[in-house]
N, C-alpha and C positions, 0 to 999 in steps of 0.2 A: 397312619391309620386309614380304612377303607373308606365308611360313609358315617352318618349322623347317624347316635346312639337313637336305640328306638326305647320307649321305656324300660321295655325288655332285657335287653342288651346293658345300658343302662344300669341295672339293679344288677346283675353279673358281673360285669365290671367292676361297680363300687364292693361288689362282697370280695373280689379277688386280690383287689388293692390292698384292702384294708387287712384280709386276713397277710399276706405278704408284710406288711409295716408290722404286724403283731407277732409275725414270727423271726421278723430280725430282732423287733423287741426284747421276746423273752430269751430269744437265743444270746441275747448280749447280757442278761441279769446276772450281776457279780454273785454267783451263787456259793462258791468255791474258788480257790487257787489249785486245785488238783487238776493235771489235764486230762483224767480217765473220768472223773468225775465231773467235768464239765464236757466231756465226751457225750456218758448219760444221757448228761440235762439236755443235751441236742440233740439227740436221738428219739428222747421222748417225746420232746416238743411236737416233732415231725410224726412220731405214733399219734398223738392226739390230734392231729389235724387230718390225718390220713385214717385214721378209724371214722370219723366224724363224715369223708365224704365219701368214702366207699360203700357199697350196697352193701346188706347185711350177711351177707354171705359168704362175705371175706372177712379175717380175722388178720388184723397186726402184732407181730411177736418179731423176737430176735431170736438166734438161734443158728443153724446146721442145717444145711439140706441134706440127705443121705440119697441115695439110690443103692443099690448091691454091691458095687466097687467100688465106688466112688463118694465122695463127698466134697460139699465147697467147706472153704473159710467162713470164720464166726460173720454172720451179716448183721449189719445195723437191725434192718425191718427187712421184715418177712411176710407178704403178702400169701396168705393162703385159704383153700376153701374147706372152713371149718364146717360148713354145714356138712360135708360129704364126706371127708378124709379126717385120720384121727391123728394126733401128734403126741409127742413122751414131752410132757414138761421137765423139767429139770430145775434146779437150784435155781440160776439167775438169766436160765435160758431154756430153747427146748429144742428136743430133735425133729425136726420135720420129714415128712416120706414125702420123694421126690415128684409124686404123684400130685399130693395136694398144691405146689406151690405154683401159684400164677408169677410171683416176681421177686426180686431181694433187691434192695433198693443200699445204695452205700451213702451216708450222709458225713460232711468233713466239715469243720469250722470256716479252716481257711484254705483260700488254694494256694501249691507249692507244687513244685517237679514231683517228688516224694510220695504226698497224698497222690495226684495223679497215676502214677506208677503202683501205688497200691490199688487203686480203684481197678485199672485194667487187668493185675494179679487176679483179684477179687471175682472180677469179670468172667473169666479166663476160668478158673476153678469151678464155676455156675455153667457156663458154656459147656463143659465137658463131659454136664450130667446128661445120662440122656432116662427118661422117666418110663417103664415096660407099661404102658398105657392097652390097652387093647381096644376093636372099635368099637367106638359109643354107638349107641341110637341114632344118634343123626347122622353117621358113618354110614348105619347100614339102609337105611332110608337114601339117602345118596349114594349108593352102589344101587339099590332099586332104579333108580330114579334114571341112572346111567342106563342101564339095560335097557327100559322101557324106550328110553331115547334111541338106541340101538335096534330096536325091534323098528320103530315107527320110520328109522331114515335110513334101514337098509345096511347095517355094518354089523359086523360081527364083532359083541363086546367079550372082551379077553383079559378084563380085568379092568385095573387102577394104579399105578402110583401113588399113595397120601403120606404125603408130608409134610405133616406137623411142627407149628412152633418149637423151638427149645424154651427152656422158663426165660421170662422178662430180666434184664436186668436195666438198672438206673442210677444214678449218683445228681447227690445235692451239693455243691458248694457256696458255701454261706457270704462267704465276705473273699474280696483278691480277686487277682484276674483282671482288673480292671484294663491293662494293656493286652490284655489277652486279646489273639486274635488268630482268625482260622487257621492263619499259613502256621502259625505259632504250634497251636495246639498239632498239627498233623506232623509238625518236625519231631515230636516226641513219640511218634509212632509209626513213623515211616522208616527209621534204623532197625529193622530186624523184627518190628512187634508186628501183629495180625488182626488188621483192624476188625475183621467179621468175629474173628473168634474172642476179640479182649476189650472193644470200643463197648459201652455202656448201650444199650438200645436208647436209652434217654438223657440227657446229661444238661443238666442246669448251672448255671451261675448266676446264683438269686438277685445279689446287690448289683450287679450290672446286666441282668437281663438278659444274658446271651444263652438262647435255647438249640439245642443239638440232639437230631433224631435220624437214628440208620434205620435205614431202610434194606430189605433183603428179599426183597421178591422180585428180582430183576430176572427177564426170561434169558436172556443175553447171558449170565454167572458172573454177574454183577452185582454188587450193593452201593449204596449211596451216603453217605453222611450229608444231611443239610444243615446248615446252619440259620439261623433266626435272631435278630434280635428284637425282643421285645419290652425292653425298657420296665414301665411299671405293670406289665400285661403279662410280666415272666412267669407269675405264678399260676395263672390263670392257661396258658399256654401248656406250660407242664403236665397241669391237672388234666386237660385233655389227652396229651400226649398219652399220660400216665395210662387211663381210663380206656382207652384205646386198645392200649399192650395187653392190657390186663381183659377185655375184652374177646380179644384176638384167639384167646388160651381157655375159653370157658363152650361150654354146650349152652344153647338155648334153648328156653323154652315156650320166652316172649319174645318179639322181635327186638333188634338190637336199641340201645339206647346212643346219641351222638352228640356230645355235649357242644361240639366242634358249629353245632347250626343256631347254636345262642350265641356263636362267638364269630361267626363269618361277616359281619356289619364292620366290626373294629376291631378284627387284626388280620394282617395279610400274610398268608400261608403260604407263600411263591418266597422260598428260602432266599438269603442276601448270597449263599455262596453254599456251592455242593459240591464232592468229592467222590471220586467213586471207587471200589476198590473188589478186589476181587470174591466171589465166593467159596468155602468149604466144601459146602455140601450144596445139593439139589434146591432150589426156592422151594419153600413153603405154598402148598397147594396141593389140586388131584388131578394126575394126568392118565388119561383114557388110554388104555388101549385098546384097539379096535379096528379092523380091516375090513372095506366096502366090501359088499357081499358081489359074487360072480352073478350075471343076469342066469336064467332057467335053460334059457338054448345057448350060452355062451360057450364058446368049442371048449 
């Protein structure tokens, strides 16, 4: 840990702990002997706690992501922006338009080669959508904002590249793993799989704490996996991580929120071990095009 909790800090901490011991809790309650049915009961759990801290403008469902050709796999939880975008309910699930979803989160009991393998399947199927988004307001205010920059420093603007996030994805494992460790984990994805296109953006191991976040904005065509461990602070850690992603993929209209500066006291964000691995496609951002202007007597 960093420095001495401040009251602040503090009271963060003890809600993150506590709600983590309360969701191994009920995720352990002998509910059933069914393992689709004790699937469910885990999934929900995870709904209730993730409705409870997300801003109101995100809605938790399970369901389908759809785009025109494409669709993923049934996801556990389904982050998406109900205030804006409409979605088809269905019997015991719903169709989502690939537009509304900020993220699709995979939640497993236990870890096993198997689950894992499915998680990056899962992954893999989400990565692939890509959402016909056209630009927002703050797109086109930022192509202003470029010109005027162009006028004032003498280049001739020629446009933008932007590119945008693909949707969030995430995976929770509940219990396992305990020997688990990085070189471990990347041995199961470095035989033929594609960590940019199939590795989770977020990836937990609750009961031992070990937190995993790729990174894809490397200007180099690079991405990064870091590793973390955070012991009783896993949850807490997450939650940020989470909050971030899902941040990353939204317009504003207030400035941003960063849950990360109630939590920079007591925990240390300089990863134990990072990986880095190649890019698909272009980093996420807007890159200028634009040529210095010739002076007025230049031959």
């Amino acid at each position: 840990m960093k420095d001495k909790d401040t009251q602040t800090t503090f009271a963060v901490r003890a809600y993150f702990r506590a709600k983590r011991k309360e969701l191994m809790a009920l995720a352990e309650l002998p509910v059933c002997k069914h393992p689709g049915l004790i699937g469910g009961h885990r999934e929900q759990i995870y709904r209730t706690y993730l409705a409870d801290l997300l801003p109101r403008r995100y809605s938790v469902g399970r369901g389908m992501v759809y785009e025109m050709l494409r669709r993923s796999k049934e996801a556990d939880i389904v982050i998406w922006d109900s205030h804006n975008y409409p979605s088809l309910p269905l019997l015991d699930h719903s169709f989502y338009f690939a537009e509304s979803v900020r993220a699709v989160i995979e939640c497993k009991s236990n870890w096993n080669n198997e689950n894992f393998l499915d998680v990056l399947d899962k992954c893999a199927a989400v990565d692939d959508i890509v959402p016909a988004k056209e630009p927002s307001l703050a797109d086109q205010v930022t192509s202003l904002q470029d010109q005027v920059d162009a006028i004032q420093h003498g280049f001739d603007y020629a446009g933008a590249l932007l590119v945008k996030p693909q949707i969030g994805t995430a995976a929770m494992f509940l219990s396992g793993g305990q020997s688990m460790t990085p070189e471990k984990l990347l041995e199961l994805v470095e035989s033929g799989r594609n960590i940019d296109r199939e590795w989770p953006h977020v990836l937990l191991f609750l009961d031992t704490g070990l937190l995993v976040v790729k990174e894809q904005s490397g200007e180099d065509g690079t991405g990064r996996l870091d590793f973390f461990q955070y012991g009783d602070d896993a949850l807490l850690a997450f939650s940020i991580a989470l909050l971030r992603l899902i941040d990353d993929r939204v317009v504003h209209s207030e400035a941003r929120f960063f849950m990360e500066r109630y939590a920079f006291q007591i925990l240390d964000f300089t990863p134990t071990r990072s990986h880095q691995f190649p890019l698909r496609r272009p980093p996420v951002g807007r890159r200028i095009f634009a040529e210095e202007l010739a002076e007025p007597n230049a031959p």
